[in-house]
C-alpha positions in Angstrom: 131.8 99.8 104.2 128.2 100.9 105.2 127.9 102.9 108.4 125.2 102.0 111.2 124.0 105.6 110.6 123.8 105.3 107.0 121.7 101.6 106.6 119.5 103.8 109.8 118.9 106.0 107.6 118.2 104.1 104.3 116.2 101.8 106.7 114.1 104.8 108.1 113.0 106.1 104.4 112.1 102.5 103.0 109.6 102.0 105.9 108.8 105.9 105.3 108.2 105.7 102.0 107.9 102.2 100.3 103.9 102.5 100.7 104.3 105.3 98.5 106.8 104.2 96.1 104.4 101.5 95.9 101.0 103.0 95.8 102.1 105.6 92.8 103.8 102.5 90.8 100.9 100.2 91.1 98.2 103.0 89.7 100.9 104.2 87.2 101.3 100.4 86.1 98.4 98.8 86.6 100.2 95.9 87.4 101.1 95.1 91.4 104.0 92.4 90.2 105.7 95.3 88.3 105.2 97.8 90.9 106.8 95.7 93.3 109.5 95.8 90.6 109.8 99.4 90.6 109.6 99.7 94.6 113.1 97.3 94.7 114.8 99.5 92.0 113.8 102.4 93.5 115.4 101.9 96.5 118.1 99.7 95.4 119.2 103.1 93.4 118.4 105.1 96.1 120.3 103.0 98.3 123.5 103.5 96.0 122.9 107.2 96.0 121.1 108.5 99.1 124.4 110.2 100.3 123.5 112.3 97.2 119.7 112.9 97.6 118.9 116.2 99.6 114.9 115.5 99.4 114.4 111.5 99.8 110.6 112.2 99.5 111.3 114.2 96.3 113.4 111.8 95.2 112.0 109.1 95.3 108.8 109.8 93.9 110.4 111.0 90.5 112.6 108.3 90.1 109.1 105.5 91.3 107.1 108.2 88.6 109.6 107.3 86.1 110.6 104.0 86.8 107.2 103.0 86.3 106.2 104.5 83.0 109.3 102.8 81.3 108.6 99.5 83.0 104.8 99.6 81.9 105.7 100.6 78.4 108.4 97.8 78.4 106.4 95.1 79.9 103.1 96.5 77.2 105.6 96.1 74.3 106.8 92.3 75.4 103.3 91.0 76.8 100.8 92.9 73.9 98.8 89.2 73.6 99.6 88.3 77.4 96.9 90.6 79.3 96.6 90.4 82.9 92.8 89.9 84.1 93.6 90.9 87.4 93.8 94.6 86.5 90.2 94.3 85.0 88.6 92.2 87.4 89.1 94.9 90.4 86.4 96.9 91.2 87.9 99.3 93.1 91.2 101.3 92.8 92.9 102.8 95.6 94.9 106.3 95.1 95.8 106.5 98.9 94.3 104.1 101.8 91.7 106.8 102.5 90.7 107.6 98.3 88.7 105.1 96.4 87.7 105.4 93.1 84.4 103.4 91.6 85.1 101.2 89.0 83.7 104.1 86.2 86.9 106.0 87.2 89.1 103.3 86.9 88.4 102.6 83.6 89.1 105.6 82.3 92.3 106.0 84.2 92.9 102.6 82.4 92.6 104.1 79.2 94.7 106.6 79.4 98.9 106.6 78.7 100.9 106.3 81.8 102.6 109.5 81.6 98.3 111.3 81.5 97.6 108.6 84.8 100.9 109.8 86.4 99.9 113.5 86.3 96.5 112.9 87.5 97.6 110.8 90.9 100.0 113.2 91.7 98.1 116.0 91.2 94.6 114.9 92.9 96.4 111.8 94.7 99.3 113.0 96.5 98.7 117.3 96.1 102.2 117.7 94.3 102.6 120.9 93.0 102.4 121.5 88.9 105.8 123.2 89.0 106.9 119.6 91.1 105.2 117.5 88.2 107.2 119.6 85.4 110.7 118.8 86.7 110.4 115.5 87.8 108.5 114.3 84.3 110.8 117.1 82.7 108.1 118.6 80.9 107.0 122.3 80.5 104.8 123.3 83.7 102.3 124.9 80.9 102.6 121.3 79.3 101.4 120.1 83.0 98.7 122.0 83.5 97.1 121.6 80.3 96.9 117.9 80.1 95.6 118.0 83.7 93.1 120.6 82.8 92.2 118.5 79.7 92.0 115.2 81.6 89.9 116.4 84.3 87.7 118.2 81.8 87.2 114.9 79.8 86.8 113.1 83.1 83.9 115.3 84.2 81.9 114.5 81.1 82.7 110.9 80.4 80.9 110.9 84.0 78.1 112.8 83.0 76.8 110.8 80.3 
């Protein structure tokens, strides 16, 4: 049985957090029907483990960062002819509610792999530490801050020219 105190609390990090959850799925996935996908696993998981999670911020972001590089490469594999024109009709992308991003930026966040978009938005998105991106992608922190060094290098002169 579920204490008041414990659906409280759950209740207290979805309306914390779910604008997150949501925000990092939608610009990982490019795609707002799957990101509202990842938001109700995220929490439905999180709800089955909170008891377990020390850092529900932490938390939640790895398993939304996750969640939604799996999903997007699942739903790319099953829908390669079925592309969705939304994601190329918007001129504008939003990274947080104060951020936006012209439509020359977008298109090359488009082009790159999810895992390359993830690193980017939480690097110059959210400010998450490269040793932060490491574990909860589980690659090397060199590995992190080379791609990120690569990316924003390529960036900078795609924008140039």
């Amino acid at each position: 049985m579920i204490s008041t105190s414990d659906l409280t609390h759950f209740n207290d990090c979805y309306e914390k957090y779910s604008k997150l959850v949501f925000s990092l799925a939608h610009h990982i996935s490019l795609n707002q029907q799957l990101a509202e996908e990842v938001v109700q696993d995220t929490f439905l998981t999180f709800f089955e483990k909170y008891k377990e999670v020390k850092n529900p911020k932490y938390w939640l972001t790895k398993v939304a960062v996750n969640l939604s590089i799996n999903i997007y490469n699942k739903s790319k594999r099953r829908s390669a002819i079925d592309v969705d024109l939304n994601q190329f009709k918007t001129q504008y992308i939003t990274i947080t509610t104060e951020i936006s991003i012209k439509l020359e930026l977008k298109e090359i966040l488009e082009q790159l792999n999810p895992q390359q978009r993830s690193l980017l938005i939480l690097k110059y998105g959210y400010n998450y530490k490269y040793s932060e991106m490491s574990e909860m992608l589980e690659i090397p922190e060199g590995t992190v801050k080379s791609i990120i060094s690569r990316l924003s290098q390529d960036i900078e002169n795609k924008r140039e020219v």
